[in-house]
N, C-alpha and C positions, 0 to 999 in steps of 0.2 A: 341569564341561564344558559345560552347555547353559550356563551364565551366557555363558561363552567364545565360542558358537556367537551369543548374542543379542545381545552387545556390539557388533559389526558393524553390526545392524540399526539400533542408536538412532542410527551417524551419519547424517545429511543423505547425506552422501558415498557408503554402500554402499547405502542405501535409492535412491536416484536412479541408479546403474549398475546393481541388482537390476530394477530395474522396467525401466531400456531393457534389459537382456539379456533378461527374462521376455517380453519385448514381440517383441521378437527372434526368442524359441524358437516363443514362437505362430507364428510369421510363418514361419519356415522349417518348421515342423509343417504347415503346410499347404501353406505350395509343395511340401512332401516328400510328402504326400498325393495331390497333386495330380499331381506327376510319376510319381508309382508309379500311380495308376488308369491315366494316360493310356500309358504303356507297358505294364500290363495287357495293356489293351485295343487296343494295336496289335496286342500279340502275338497275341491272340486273333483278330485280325482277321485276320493275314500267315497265321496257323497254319488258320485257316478257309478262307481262299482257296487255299492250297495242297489242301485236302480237295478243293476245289472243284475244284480243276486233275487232280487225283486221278481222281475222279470221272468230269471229260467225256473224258480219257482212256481210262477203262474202255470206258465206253457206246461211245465211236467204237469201239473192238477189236471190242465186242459186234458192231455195224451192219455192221463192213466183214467179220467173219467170217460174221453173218448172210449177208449179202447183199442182194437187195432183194427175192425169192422168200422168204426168211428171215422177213423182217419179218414181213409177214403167218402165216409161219407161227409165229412169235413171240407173237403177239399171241394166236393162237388157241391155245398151248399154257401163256400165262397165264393163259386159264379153263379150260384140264384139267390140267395138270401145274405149279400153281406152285413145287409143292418142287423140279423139277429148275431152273424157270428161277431159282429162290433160292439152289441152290446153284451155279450157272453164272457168276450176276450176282457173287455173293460171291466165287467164285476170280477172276477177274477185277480185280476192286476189291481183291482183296489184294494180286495180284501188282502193279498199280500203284501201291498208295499204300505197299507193304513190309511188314515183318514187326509193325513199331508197330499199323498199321490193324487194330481188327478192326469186322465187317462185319454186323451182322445183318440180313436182306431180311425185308419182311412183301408180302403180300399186298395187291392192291385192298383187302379187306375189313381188313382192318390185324392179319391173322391172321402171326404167325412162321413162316417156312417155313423156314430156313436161318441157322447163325450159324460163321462161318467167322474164325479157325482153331474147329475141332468142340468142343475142350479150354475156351475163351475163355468167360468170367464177365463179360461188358460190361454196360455200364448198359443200361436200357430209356428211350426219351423220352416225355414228360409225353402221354398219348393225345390231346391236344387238339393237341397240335404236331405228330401224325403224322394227325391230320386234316385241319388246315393244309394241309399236305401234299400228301396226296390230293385233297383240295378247290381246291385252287390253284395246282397244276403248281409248285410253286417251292420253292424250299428253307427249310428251319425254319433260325428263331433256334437261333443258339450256344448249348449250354447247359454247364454245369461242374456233371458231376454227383459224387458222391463212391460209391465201392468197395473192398471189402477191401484190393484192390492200389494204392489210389489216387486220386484227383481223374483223372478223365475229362472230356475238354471232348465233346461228344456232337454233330452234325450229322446231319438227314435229308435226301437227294435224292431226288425223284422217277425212277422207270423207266417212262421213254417210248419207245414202238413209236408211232410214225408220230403223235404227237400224244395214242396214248390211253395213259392212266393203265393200267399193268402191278402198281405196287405201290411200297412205298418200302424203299431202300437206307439203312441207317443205320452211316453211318461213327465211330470214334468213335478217340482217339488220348491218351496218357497227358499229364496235365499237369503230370510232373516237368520237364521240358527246361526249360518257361517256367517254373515256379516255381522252378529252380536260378537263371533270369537275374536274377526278380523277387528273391530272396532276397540276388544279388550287390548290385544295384542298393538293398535297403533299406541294406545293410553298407556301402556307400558314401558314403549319405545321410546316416547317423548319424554313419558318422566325420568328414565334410565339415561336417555343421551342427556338432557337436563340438568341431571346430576352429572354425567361426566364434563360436561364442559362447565359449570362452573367449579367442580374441584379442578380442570384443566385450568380454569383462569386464576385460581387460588395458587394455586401449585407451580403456575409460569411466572404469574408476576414474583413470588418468592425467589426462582430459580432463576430468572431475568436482573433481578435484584442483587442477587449475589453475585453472578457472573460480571454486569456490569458494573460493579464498586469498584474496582481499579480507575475505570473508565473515571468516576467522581474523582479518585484521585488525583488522575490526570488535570481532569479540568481545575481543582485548588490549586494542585503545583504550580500549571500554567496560569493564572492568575496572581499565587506568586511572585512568578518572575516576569509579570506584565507590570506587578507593582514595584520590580527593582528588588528584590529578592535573588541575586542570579544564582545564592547556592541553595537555591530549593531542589527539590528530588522527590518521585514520586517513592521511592524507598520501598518498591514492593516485592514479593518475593519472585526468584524469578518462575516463570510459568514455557509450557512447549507448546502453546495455542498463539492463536491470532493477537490475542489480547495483551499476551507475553514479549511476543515479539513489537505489540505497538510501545510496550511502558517502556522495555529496553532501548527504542529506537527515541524514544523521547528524552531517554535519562542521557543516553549518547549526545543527544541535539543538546540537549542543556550544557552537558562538559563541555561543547564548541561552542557554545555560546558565552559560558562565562570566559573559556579562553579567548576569544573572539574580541569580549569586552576587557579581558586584563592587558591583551597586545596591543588594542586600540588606545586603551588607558597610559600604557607604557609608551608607547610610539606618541605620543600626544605629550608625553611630558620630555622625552627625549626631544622633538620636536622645542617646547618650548624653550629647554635649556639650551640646544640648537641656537636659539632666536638669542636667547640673555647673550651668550657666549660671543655670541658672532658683531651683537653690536656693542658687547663689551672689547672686542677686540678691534670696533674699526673706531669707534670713539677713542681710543688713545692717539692713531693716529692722526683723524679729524681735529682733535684738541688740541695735539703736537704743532699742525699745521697753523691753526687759527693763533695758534702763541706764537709763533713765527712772525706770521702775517703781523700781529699789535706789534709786535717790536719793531720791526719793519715801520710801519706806520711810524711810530713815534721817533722817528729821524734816524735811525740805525743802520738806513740808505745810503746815508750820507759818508758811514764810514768803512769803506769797501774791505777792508778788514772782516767786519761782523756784517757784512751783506753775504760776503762768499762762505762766509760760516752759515749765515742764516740759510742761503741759498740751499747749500750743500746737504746741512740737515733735514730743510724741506726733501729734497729731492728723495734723500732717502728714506723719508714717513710716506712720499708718494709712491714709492717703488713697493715698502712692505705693504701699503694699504693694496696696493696691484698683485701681489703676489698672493695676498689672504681671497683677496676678492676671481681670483681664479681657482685656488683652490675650495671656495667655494660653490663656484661654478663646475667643477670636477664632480663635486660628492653630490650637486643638485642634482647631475648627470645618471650618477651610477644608482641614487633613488629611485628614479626617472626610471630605472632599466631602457635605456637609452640601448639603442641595438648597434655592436660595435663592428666590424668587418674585419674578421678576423683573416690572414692569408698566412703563407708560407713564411717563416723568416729565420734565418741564422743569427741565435741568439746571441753567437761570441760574435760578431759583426755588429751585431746594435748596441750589446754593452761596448766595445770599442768605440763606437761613433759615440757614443755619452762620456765615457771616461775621455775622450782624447779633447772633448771638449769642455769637458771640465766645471766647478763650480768654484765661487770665492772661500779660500780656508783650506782647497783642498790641498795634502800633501805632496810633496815635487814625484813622488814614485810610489805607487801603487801594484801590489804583486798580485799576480794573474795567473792563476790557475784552472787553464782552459781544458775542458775535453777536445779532443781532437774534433777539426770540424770535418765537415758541419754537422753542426747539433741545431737542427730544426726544433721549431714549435711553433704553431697554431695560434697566433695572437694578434692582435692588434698592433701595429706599428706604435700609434701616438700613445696607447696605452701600454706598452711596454718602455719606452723612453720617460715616461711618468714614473715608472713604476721604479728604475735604474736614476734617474736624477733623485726623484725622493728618497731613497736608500742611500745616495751618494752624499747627497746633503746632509739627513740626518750625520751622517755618518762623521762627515768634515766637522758638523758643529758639536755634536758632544762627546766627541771622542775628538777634537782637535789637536794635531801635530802626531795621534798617534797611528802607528803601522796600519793598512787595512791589507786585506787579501780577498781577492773577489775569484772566484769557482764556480764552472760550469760541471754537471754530471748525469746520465742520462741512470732515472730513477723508475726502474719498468716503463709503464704507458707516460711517463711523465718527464719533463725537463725540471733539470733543479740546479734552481742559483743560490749561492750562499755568499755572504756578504760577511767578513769578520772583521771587529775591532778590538785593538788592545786596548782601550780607552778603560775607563774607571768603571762600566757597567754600571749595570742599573737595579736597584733597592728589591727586595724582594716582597714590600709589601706596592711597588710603583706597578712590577711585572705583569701582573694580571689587566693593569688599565691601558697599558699604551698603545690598544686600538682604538679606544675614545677618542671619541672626538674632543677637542680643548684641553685633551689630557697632558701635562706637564709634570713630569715630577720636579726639575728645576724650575719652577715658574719665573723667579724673578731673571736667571740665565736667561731664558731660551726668549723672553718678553725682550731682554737688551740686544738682543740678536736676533731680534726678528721674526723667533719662531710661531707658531700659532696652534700648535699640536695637533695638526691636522695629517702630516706626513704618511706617518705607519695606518692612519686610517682612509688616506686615498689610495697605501700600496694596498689594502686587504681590500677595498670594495673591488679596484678595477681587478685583480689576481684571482676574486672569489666570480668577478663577472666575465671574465673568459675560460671559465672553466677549471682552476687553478685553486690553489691556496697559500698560505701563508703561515709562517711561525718564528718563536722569536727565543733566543736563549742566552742569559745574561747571569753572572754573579757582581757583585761589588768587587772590584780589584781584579776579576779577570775577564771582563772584555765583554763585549755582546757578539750576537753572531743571529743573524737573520736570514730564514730560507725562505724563498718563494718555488713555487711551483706551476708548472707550466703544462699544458695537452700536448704532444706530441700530437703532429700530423697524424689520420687514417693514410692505411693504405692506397685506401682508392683515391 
């Protein structure tokens, strides 16, 4: 049962209509407070003035039966007879204020002379309040005093003869009548708050309800896409609240996540192909090698003729397997974001150091078209001589024997090399891939010569890794022509 009773609480839902009812209760526990003293004390106030009315009613019957010979004789039978003027004063203030009132009179000196009706048990007031009293012509604080028969509200008036103090009159009347109103008035208040905080609790949990069903939405999406749903959505409309900005902020987290998981997906299978490719391309050699090697074995030693043939081919399955297996080691690199050190360098000074040094295939003259130097840029030494042998190379192998022409030019904030061949160009449905990695459009070519089509995609990683780019421009029958681009040094 108490689990049942606790269940409730762990929603969002009854915790937040628990706390505005709670908030609620307080709130009408005190206006209900509030209204019960201040009717209290009306009543006390209406029920005192009526004593009051009570009272100057008496005293005038007193004065006008006195008379005004009276008075004076009044005054003087205050200091020899107070018990008759106490019990005089007392019937008097009975018969005005009725049978409720009873009446005790004291003397100047605050002595009891008379308590009327004679049978009556009334309270006595605090002696300081019937010094008050005496001392002040005026009437004492209200007081609620309590009695065998009852709560008492208790009031003393002064008895004046012509201005002097005779003794005080102490009226006093029961506080059943106001405590039956005050008692109706709590029985109203409870039932009234009563009702409002359960339609409060009807009416939040509805409006708790509502407000929070996006929130449900949320939590299905997200579950969801815990169960591999990654194109769930909470699809709701959008809102300018808290609650608006949570769904939007979610639908947002979901688009980075399923992109998050298509790039991973992607990178994962690029990777894989990565793998195929790479020991698809070192097993030719290894194989090359190991067929070498059995021929070899099987006495082929012995005939230095096809020893130095064998030798010779070996050497160069070893050389391309060396040169795949660096430029493997290249692009692991520029994955890696491997941090390269870039410094000052005179780019027609490094392409000259690569062209004079040259590659196998390459043409006896090569045309050069240099900006005036120096033409600085921002790069890497060894990754710019990668980047000018690989250009150079491709260049020699599928564009072989024909013209090239290499150019420097300073392209706003940037250095720009261009590289052109007359060669045969390349296909227009090849052009889009020959930054791929293992990409070949002549596969069987470029496999007899060595290539691995790794070239144009180690010039674009390191050219895109120091800050750079690359681009490439070809037709069939009119040549290719590749730009790289370079940072120019800052100023400072």
């Amino acid at each position: 049962m108490l689990a049942g009773l606790t269940r409730p609480l762990r929603s969002l839902r009854w915790r937040l209509t628990l706390t505005f009812v709670a908030l609620l209760a307080v709130l009408l526990a005190g206006l209900g407070a509030f209204s019960y003293l201040s009717l209290r004390s009306s009543l006390i106030s209406n029920r005192v003035a009526a004593l009051q009315g009570d009272y100057d009613a008496g005293h005038l019957v007193l004065q006008r039966v006195a008379g005004a010979p009276a008075v004076a004789r009044g005054r003087q039978l205050c200091a020899t007879a107070p018990a008759l003027i106490g019990r005089t004063v007392g019937t008097v203030l009975l018969q005005a204020g009725g049978r409720t009132v009873q009446v005790v009179v004291y003397d100047a000196a605050l002595v009891e002379t008379a308590t009327v009706p004679v049978d009556a048990d009334p309270p006595h007031l605090d002696p300081a309040q019937l010094q008050h009293v005496v001392a002040a012509h005026t009437r004492s604080a209200a007081q609620v005093l309590p009695t065998p028969a009852g709560d008492q509200l208790v009031v003393g008036f002064p008895i004046l003869f012509s201005s002097r103090i005779c003794g005080v009159a102490q009226l006093s009347v029961p506080m059943a009548p106001l405590d039956a109103v005050l008692h109706d008035e709590i029985v109203l208040l409870a039932a009234g708050g009563g009702a409002v905080l359960l339609a409060a609790l009807l009416l939040g949990l509805l409006l708790t309800g509502r407000t929070l069903r996006p929130l449900r939405r949320l939590t299905a999406t997200a579950r969801e896409l815990a169960a591999g749903d990654l194109r769930a959505r909470s699809r709701l409309q959008p809102r300018d609240d808290e609650v608006g900005v949570l769904t939007a902020s979610f639908d947002d987290m979901a688009d980075r996540i399923e992109d998050l998981f298509a790039a991973q997906q992607e990178s994962e299978a690029q990777v894989r192909r990565f793998i195929a490719d790479a020991s698809h391309e070192l097993r030719t050699p290894v194989t090359a090698l190991k067929g070498y090697i059995d021929v070899l074995r099987r006495g082929a030693a012995r005939d230095s003729a096809a020893l130095d043939s064998s030798l010779e081919a070996m050497a160069a399955e070893a050389d391309r397997m060396r040169r795949l297996v660096l430029d493997l080691l290249t692009l692991a690199r520029i994955d890696a974001h491997r941090a390269l050190q870039p410094e000052v360098l005179d780019v027609n000074r490094e392409l000259t150091e690569v062209l004079d040094e040259g590659v196998p295939g390459m043409p006896p003259a090569l045309e050069r078209q240099f900006a005036p130097a120096p033409v600085q840029v921002s790069a890497d030494r060894n990754a710019l001589h990668a980047i000018a042998r690989n250009l150079l190379v491709n260049a020699c192998k599928y564009a072989s024997g024909s013209r090239q022409r290499w150019s420097t030019s300073i392209d706003g904030e940037r250095v720009r090399i261009d590289v052109h061949d007359e060669g045969p160009g390349i296909a227009a449905s090849d052009l889009p891939h020959v930054f791929e990695r293992f990409y070949r459009g002549e596969k069987t070519r470029a496999r007899e010569e060595g290539g691995s089509g790794l070239g144009l995609s180690i010039v674009q990683g390191l050219a895109r890794s120091m800050g750079g780019d690359v681009a490439i421009w070809s037709a069939e029958g009119g040549g290719t022509t590749v730009s790289v681009w370079l940072p120019r040094p800052s100023p400072a």
